[in-house]
N, C-alpha and C positions, 0 to 999 in steps of 0.2 A: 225981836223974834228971830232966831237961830233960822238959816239957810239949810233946806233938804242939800243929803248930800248926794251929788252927783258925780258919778265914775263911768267910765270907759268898761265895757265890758271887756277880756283878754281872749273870747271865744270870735265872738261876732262883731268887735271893734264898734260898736251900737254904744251913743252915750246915754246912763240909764239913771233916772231917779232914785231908784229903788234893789242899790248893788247888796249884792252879797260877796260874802266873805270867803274865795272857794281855796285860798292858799296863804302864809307868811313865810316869804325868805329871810332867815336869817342867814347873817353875814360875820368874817371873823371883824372886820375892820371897817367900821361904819355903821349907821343905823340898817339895819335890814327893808325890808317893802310888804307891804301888800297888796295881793293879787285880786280882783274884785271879776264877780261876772254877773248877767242880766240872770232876772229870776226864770228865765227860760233856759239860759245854756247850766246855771249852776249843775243841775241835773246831770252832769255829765262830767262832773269831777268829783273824784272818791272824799268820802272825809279824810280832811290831814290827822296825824297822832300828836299827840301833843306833848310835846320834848320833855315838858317836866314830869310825865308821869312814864316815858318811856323808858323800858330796861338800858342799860347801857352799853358798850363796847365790851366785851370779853375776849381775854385772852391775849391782854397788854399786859406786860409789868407795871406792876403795882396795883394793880385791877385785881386785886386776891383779897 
């Protein structure tokens, strides 16, 4: 039987059964994180976008 997971909340430092998902750092060099918070604080961080469907940089070369 698979283990609940449990994380650290990053609002209230509270370790929680039941994290959700409120951020993903990605990174150039290395695997990236994620950011976990209690179903009480998530509430209080915006939804992320989500890189692959975000428009991109304009206004560089070769960006035409």
């Amino acid at each position: 039987m698979p283990r609940p997971p449990v994380r650290m909340c990053v609002r209230c430092e509270v370790t929680t059964g039941t994290p959700v998902v409120v951020a993903v750092v990605h990174q150039n060099s290395g695997p990236g994180f994620v950011v976990y918070a209690c179903q009480a604080c998530a509430v209080h961080y915006p939804p992320q976008p989500d890189v692959f469907t975000a428009p991109g940089p304009s206004g560089r070369a070769g960006n035409e």
